[in-house]
C-alpha positions, 0 to 999 in steps of 0.5 A, a space after each residue: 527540503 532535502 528527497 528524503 523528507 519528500 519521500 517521509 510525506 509521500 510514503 506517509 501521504 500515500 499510506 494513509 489513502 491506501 489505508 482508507 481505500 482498503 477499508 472502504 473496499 473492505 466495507 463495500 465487499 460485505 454488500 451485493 453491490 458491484 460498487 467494489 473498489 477494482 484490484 488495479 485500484 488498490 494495486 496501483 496505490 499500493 505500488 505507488 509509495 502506499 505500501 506501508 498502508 496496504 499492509 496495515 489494510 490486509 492484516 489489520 483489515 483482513 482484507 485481501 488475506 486469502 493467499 490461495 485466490 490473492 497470492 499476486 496481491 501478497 507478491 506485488 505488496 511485498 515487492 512493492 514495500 521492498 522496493 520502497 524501503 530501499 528507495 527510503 534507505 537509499 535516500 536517507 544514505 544520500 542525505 548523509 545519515 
């Protein structure tokens, strides 16, 4: 199995734990618990290949949206997705297209 197909099932993998963190986040922030999922949480899987799924989760969610309090959260997943389209990119170039 060549890096590129790896790299489809990670991202893929991933996005869809990012995803289904955010909305339990999402889920949790509407109750007076301190049960909420830490922001390093969903930073890191969002930095680590689930960036295409914190995406979905902030604007199909709604869900970390307020750019005013947020703005270091827009910034790293917009990096981070860049980061991986290149990454993906790079590896499909490799593969021979």
């Amino acid at each position: 199995m060549n890096l590129f197909i790896i790299f489809l099932i990670v991202e893929g993998v991933m996005s869809l734990l990012t995803l289904a963190v955010f909305a339990l986040d999402k889920k949790l922030s509407g109750k007076e618990s301190n049960g909420r999922i830490p922001e390093i949480v969903l930073l890191s899987l969002t930095t680590f290949f689930g960036a295409p799924g914190a995406l979905i989760g902030m604007y199909v969610l709604r869900h970390k949206t307020n750019f005013a309090t947020k703005f270091h959260f827009a910034v790293t997943l917009w990096l981070a997705l860049a980061l991986q389209a290149a990454i993906g990119v790079l590896l499909f170039i490799k593969r021979g297209g």
